[in-house]
NUFIZA-154613 format. One line per 10 residues: number of its first residue (from 1); their letters; for each residue z, y, x negated of C-alpha. Coordinates in pm, whole numbers. Each point is the difference from the previous one (the first is absolute). Layout:
BEGIN
NUM = a = Z/Y/X | ... $
***
This chain:
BEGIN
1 = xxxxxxxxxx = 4006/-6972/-3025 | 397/-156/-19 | -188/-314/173 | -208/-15/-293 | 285/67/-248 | 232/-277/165 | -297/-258/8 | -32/96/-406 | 398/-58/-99 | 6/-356/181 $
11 = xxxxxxxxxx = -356/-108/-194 | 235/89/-297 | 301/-142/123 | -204/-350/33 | -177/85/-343 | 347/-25/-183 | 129/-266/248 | -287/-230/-127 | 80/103/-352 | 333/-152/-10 $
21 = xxxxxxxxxx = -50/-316/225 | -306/-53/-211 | 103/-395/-144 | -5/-9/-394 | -346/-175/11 | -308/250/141 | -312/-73/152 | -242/327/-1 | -207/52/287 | -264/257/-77 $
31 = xxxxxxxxxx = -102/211/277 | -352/190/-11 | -3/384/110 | -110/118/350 | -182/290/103 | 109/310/75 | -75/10/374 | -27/-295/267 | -103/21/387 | 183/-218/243 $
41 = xxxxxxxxxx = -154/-387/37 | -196/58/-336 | 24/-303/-247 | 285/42/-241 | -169/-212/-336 | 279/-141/-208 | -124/-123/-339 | 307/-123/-219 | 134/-284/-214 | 295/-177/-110 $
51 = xxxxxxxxxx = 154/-106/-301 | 329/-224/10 | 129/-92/-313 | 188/-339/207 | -126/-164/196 | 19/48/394 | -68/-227/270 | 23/83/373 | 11/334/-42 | -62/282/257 $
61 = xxxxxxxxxx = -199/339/-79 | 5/243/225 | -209/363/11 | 128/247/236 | -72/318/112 | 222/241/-16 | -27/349/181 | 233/329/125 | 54/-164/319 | -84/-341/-2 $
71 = xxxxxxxxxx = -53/-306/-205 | -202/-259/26 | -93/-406/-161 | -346/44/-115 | -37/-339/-161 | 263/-326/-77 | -110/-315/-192 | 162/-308/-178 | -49/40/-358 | 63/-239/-275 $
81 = xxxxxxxxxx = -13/132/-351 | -16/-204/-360 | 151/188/-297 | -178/278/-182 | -290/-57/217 | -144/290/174 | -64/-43/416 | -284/254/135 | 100/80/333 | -277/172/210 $
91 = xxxxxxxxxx = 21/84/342 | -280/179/192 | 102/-59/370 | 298/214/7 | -16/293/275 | 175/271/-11 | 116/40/358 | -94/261/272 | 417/89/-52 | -11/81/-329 $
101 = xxxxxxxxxx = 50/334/-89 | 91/237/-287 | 126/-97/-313 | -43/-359/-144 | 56/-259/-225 | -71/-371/-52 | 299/-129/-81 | -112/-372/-161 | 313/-258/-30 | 22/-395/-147 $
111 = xxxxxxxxxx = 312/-172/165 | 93/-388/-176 | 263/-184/180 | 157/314/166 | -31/175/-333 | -218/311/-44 | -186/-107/-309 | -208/388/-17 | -56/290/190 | -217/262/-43 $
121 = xxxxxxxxxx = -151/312/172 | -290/146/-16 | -144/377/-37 | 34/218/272 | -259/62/263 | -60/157/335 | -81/-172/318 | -156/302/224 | -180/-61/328 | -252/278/-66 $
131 = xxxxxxxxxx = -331/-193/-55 | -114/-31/-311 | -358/32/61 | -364/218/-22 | -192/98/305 | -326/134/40 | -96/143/364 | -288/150/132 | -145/103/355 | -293/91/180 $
141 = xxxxxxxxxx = -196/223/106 | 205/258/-190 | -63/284/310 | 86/-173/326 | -140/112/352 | 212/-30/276 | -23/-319/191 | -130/-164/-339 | 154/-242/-206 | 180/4/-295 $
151 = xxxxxxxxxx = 13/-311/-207 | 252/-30/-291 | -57/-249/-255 | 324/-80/-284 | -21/-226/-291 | 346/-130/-150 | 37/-100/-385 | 350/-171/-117 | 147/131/-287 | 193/-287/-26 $
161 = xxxxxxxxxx = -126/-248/-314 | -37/-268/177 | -292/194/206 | 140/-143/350 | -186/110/294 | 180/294/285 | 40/-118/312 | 186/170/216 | -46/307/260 | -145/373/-55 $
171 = xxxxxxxxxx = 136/285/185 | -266/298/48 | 64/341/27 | -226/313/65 | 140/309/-150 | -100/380/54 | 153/301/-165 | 253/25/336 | 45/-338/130 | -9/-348/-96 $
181 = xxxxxxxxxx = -151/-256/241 | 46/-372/13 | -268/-194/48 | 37/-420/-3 | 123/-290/-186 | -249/-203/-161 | 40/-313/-132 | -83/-71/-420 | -145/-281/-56 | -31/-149/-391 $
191 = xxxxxxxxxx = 24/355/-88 | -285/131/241 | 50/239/351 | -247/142/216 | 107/250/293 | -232/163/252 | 105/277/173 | -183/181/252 | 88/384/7 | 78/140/373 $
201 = xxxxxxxxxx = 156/314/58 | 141/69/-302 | -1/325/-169 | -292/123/-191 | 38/30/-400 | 37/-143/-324 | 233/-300/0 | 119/-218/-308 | 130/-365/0 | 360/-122/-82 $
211 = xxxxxxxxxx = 21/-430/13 | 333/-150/-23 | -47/-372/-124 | 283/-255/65 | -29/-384/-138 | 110/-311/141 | 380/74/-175 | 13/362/128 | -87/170/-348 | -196/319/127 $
221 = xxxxxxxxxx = -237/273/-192 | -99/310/190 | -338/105/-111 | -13/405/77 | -340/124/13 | -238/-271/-42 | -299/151/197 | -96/368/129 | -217/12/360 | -45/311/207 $
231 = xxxxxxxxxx = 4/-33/406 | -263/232/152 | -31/80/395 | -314/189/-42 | -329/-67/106 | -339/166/-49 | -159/97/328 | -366/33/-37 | -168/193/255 | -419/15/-29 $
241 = xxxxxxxxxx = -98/384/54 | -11/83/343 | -243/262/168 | 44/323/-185 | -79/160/381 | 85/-115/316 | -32/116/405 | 309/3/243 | -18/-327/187 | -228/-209/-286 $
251 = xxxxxxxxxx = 99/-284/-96 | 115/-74/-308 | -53/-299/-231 | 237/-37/-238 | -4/-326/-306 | 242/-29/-221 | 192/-251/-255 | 343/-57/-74 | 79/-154/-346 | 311/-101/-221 $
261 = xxxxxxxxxx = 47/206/-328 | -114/-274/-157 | -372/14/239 | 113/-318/198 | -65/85/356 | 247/-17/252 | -35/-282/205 | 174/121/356 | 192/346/131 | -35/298/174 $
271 = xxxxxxxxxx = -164/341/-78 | 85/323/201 | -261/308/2 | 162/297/117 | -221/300/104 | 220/260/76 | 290/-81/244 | -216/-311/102 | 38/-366/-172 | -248/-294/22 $
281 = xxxxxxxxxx = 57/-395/-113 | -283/-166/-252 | 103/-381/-57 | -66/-135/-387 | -203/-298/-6 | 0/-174/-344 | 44/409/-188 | -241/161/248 | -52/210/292 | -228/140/269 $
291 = xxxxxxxxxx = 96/236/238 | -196/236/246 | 180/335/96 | -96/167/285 | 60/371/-134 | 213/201/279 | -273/258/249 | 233/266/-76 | 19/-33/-356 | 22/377/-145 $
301 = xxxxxxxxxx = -211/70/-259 | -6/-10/-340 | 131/-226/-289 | 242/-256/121 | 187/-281/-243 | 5/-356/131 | 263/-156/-177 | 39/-422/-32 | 335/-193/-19 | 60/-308/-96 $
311 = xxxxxxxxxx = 324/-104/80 | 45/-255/240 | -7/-268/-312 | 276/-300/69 | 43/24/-360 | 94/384/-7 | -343/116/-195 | -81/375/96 | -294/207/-61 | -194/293/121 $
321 = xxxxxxxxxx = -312/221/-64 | -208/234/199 | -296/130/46 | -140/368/159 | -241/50/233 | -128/291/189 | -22/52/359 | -349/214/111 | 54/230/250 | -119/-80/355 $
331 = xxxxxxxxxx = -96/291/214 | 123/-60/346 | 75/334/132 | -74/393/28 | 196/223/154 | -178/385/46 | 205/280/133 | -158/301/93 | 259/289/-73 | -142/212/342 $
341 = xxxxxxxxxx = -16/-109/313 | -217/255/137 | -269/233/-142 | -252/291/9 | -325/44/-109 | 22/138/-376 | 334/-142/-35 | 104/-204/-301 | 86/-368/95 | 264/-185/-262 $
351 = xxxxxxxxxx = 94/-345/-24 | 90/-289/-166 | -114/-374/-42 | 191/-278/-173 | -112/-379/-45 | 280/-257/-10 | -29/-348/-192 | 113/-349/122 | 370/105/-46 | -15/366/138 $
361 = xxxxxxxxxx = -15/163/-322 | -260/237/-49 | -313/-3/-189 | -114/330/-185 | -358/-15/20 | -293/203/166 | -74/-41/386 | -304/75/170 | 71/342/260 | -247/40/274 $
371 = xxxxxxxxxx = 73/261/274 | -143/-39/324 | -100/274/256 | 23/-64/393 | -324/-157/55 | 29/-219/-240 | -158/175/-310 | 79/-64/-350 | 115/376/-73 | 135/-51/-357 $
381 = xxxxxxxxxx = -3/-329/-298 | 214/-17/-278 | 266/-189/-202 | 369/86/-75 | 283/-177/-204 | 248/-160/178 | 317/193/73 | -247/319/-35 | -71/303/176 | -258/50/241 $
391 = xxxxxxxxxx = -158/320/50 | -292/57/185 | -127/349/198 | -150/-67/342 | -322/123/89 | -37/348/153 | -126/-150/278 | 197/-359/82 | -61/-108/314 | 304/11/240 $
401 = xxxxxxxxxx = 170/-349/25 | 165/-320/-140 | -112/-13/-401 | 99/-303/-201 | 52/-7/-413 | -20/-357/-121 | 96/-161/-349 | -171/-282/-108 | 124/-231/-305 | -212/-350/-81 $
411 = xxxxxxxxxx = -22/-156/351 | 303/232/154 | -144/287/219 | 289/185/245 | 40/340/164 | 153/270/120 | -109/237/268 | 46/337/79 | -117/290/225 | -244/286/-70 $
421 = xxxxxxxxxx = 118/266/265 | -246/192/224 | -89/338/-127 | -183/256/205 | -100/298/-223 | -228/275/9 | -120/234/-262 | -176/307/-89 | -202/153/-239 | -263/301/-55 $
431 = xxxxxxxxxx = -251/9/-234 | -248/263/28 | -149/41/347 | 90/-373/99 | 356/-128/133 | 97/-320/-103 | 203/-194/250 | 93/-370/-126 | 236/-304/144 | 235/-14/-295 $
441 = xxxxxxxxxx = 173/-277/245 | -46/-395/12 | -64/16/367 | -314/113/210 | 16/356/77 | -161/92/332 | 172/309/107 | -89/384/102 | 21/250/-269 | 15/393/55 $
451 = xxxxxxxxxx = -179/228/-279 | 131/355/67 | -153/333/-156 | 211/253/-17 | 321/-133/242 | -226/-62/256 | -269/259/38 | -220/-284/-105 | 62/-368/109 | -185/-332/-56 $
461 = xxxxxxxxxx = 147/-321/159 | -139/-313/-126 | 36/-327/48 | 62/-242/-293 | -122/-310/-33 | 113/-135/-393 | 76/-320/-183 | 261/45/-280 | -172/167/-271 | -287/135/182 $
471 = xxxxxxxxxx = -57/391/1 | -155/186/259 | -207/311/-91 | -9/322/118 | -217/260/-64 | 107/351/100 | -270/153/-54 | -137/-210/331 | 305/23/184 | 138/332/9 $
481 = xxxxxxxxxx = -175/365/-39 | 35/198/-318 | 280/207/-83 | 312/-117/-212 | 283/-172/148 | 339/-164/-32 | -57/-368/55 | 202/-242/86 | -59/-398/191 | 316/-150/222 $
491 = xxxxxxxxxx = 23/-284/162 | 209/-345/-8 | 100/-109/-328 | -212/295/-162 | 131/120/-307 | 109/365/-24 | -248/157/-137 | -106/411/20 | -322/133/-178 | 51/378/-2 $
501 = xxxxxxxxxx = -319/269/-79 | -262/-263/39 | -329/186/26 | -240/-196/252 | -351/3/-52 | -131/-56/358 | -333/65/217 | -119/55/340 | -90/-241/213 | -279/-172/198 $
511 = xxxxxxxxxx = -61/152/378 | 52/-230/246 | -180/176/263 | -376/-112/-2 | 178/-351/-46 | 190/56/350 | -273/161/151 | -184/-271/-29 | 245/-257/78 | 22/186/316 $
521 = xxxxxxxxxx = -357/41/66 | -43/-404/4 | 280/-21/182 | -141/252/321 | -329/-188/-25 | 144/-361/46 | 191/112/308 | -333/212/126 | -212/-342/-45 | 249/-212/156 $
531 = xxxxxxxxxx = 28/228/328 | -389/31/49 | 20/-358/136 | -46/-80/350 | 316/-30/176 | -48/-372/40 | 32/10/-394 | 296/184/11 | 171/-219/255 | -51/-327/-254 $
541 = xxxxxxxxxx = 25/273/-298 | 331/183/117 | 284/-189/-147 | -211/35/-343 | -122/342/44 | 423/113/61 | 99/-227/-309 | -287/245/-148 | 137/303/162 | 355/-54/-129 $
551 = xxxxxxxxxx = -86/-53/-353 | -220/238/-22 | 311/224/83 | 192/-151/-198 | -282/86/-313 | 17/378/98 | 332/34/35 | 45/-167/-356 | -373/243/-98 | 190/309/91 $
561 = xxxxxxxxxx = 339/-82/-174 | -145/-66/-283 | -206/330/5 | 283/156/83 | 207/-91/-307 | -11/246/-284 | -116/-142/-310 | 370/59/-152 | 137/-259/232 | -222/-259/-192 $
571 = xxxxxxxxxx = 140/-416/77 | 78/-189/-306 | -399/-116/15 | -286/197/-57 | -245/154/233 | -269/-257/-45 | 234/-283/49 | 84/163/408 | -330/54/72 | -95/-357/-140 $
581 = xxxxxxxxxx = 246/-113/214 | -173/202/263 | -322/-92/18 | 64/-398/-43 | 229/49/381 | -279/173/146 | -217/-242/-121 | 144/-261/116 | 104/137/356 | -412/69/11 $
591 = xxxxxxxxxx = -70/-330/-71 | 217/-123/293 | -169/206/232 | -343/-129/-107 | 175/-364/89 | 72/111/342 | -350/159/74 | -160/-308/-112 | 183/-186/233 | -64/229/296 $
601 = xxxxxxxxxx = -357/-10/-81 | 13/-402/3 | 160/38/354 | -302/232/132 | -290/-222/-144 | 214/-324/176 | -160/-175/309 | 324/45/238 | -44/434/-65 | -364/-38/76 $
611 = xxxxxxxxxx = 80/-134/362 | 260/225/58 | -242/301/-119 | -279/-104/226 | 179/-75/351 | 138/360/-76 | -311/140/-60 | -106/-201/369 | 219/206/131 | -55/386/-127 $
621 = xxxxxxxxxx = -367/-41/129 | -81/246/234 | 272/207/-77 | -94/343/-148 | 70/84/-402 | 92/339/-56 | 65/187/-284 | 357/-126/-24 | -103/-346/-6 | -266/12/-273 $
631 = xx = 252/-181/-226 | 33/-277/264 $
***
């Protein structure tokens, strides 16, 4: 401000200096006006004229430009001039120089022989080196991709009247609501720039466009805002559906595409699938990719998320999607667990059967239950939810022994065994004139049994031959006489048991004597026959005849026992079962005798006996027979 106040007094001071050295005949130089505004270098026009009212030879005019700082000769020229004749002076190569700056004025002067003739200044005017000029910018695409390219085209119209072309350089700047970023100088050429830029790294959003514009002199002109683009990192990742259902250890196929915002593909990168903790690599080819995922064996099932990443761009693009699939379960294992170790007939086995999947988590669904006896047998079918109860009653009767209950689930079968203990059990009932005696046991029961009447006074002992569940019958009324009695059966593994006031229907029984006597009779005869022979019978005969002899004891002895045991002191058996028994060892012991006859009779009729019979007979001739040898 006081620069530009002191620059104004000594304009003045020169004014009135020029005033009174001004020679007592004028010469007018006319001046035309300037513009308001001038850029460094641009043409300064100067149309004027001259009027002398002598006349002047050899003289010197001078235009100069005069400024705050600085001053400077714009244009000098020899000039004569004839009285009252006006001189046009035009001059249309003055520049104003890159120095200029500020305030102005042509200051115009006509100097004859040392003497200033005129001097005049012109309007005021300022030289400013902001560029007086229009631009028009524009850029493409508007939304820029990572790793694309930006391209920045800038057209540059003078303001300046003599239309002269901008050349000079072009500063560009990228600007977003928290940073400005410079970009590159381009050149401007006859007005024109074009400036590719090629976006890496940079931060996404909406940018706008500042160019600063400096000429060949330095005047500059910052253009603010000229164009708006947005910066985008995101892509579109495109994967084709994949199996809604899949099996642990498949493999899967999976296609996909991965596309600018725009729906340019991708030419190169990287795409990670993650499934769960795992992560696989898929290369991009030219915005595509195939990849082939083996899915883990152990997979647990259910709905699982694979998710796609595409980040491994040079350029810094990103993008991600995912997908859901779900995981079938795979049966691979049962487990049964049979709550008792050991059981009884009649007891209540529990337990419980799971199925596991691929990834040992269970599968609630029905298994197949089979139980499985000792020998083999299926003993029980049915089905039972996983993580269930089992409950099944064993058979009154199980057979003793290693059992098995097995779960079966698709092609899974296990099991689990266990052990049916022996049982040995007797018990007894009465019903009417009949006791019922039954194995209630799992194991063979062949064992004597005691039926006592009244503590003893009456006492069958039988012995018991029963498979579990068999009964053996016994009818009082054939077993014991009549009268009414306290019953009650012992024996091993017999169940207490006491049947008091029983009244007994019973009835005599079948004489045995004409049956012995008989026996007997056969008996006496046999031996009778078998002594009759000739003593040379009895000498081949003997060891038969006392084999004979001693069984035939042996058959009385056993005759007279049993005829001497009172019909209370019945066996377990009936009458007509001992003397069935009986007859078929007499029989037989008959029928052996009958062999050995045969045989003796075989050795009589035989050549060597005939000899032998005759040179004995040789020798008894003559000798007398008496009464005592009539059986000779």
């Amino acid at each position: 401000m006081y620069y530009t106040i002191v620059m104004k007094r000594r304009i003045m001071l020169l004014l009135v200096l020029a005033v009174l050295l001004m020679p007592a005949v004028l010469a007018k130089i006319d001046l035309n006006t300037f513009g308001k505004y001038y850029n460094k270098g641009e043409p300064l026009l100067i149309d004027s004229k001259i009027v002398e009212d002598v006349t002047v030879e050899d003289g010197i005019l001078r235009f100069r430009l005069i400024c705050d700082k600085v001053s400077f000769d714009i244009f000098t020229k020899e000039i004569s001039l004839s009285p009252k004749t006006a001189k046009p002076i035009v001059i249309d190569d003055a520049i104003i120089p890159s120095t200029a700056e500020g305030n102005c004025v042509v200051k115009a002067s006509l100097v004859s022989n040392g003497v200033i003739v005129d001097e005049v200044f012109s309007n005021r005017f300022i030289v400013t080196d902001e560029l007086k000029a229009y631009g028009d910018f524009q850029v493409n695409p508007l939304q820029l991709q990572l790793g694309n390219t930006l391209t920045l085209y800038g057209y540059l119209t003078s303001m300046k009247e003599t239309g002269a072309q901008i050349n000079g350089l072009a500063t560009v700047y990228f600007k977003t609501d928290e940073k400005t970023y410079y970009a590159k100088d381009v050149a401007v050429s006859q007005g024109k720039l074009k400036y590719y830029y090629t976006v890496m790294g940079n931060i996404p959003g909406d940018y706008t466009v500042d160019v600063l514009v400096t000429d060949v002199f330095g005047n500059k002109k910052l253009f603010e805002n000229v164009a708006m683009f947005s910066i985008v990192d995101q892509v579109h990742v495109f994967v084709e559906p994949l199996q809604s259902k899949i099996l642990p250890g498949d493999l899967l196929q999976i296609l996909g595409e991965v596309n600018t915002l725009s729906g340019e593909p991708m030419k190169e990168g990287v795409l990670q699938i993650k499934l769960g903790t795992e992560a696989y690599t898929a290369m991009i080819r030219d915005g595509k990719f195939l990849y082939e995922l083996r899915i883990p064996a152990d997979i647990e099932t259910g709905t699982h998320v694979l998710r796609f990443f595409f980040n491994e761009d040079q350029s810094g693009n990103q993008g991600s999607t995912q997908r859901s699939i779900n995981i079938e379960a795979v049966p691979t294992k049962i487990k049964i667990n049979v709550f008792q170790p050991e059981l009884k007939p009649k007891d209540v086995l529990e337990a419980a059967a799971y199925v596991y999947d691929q990834a040992g988590d269970e599968i609630i669904d029905q298994l197949r239950i089979e139980l499985i006896d000792a020998n083999g047998r299926s003993i029980y079918l049915g089905s039972v939810e996983s993580e269930g109860k089992i409950i099944i009653p064993l058979p009154e009767y199980s057979i003793p022994g290693s059992w098995k209950l097995k779960a079966s689930y698709a092609d899974l079968t296990t099991g689990q065994e266990f052990i049916v203990e022996k049982v040995k059990s007797v018990d007894v009932q009465l019903e009417g004139q009949n006791l019922y005696i039954l194995n209630t046991g799992n194991v063979d029961y062949n064992e004597a049994v005691d039926v006592s009447l009244n503590n003893g006074e009456f006492t069958l002992k039988k012995e018991v031959s029963l498979k579990p569940g068999a009964v053996l019958v016994v009818d009082l009324t054939q077993e014991a006489p009549a009268g009414e009695y306290m019953i009650a059966v012992t024996g091993n593994a017999v169940m207490p048991n006491q049947f008091d006031n029983i009244i007994v229907l019973g009835k005599n029984k079948t004489s045995l004597n004409i049956i012995y006597s008989a026996l007997l009779a056969l008996i006496i005869t046999t031996l009778i026959y078998l002594t009759i022979f000739k003593k040379e019978h009895l000498r081949n005969a003997e060891v038969a005849m006392c084999k004979n002899k001693r069984e035939g004891e042996t058959m009385l002895k056993e005759l007279r026992a049993l005829k001497e045991n009172s019909p209370r002191k019945s066996t377990f058996s009936s009458t007509e079962e001992s003397i069935e028994d009986f007859r078929s060892r007499m029989l037989r012991s008959v029928r052996e005798t009958e062999e050995k006859e045969r045989e003796v009779k075989h050795y009589y009729a035989s050549e060597p006996y005939r000899a032998k019979r005759y040179e004995e007979r040789k020798k008894d001739d003559g000798k007398g027979k008496g009464l005592f040898n009539m059986f000779g």
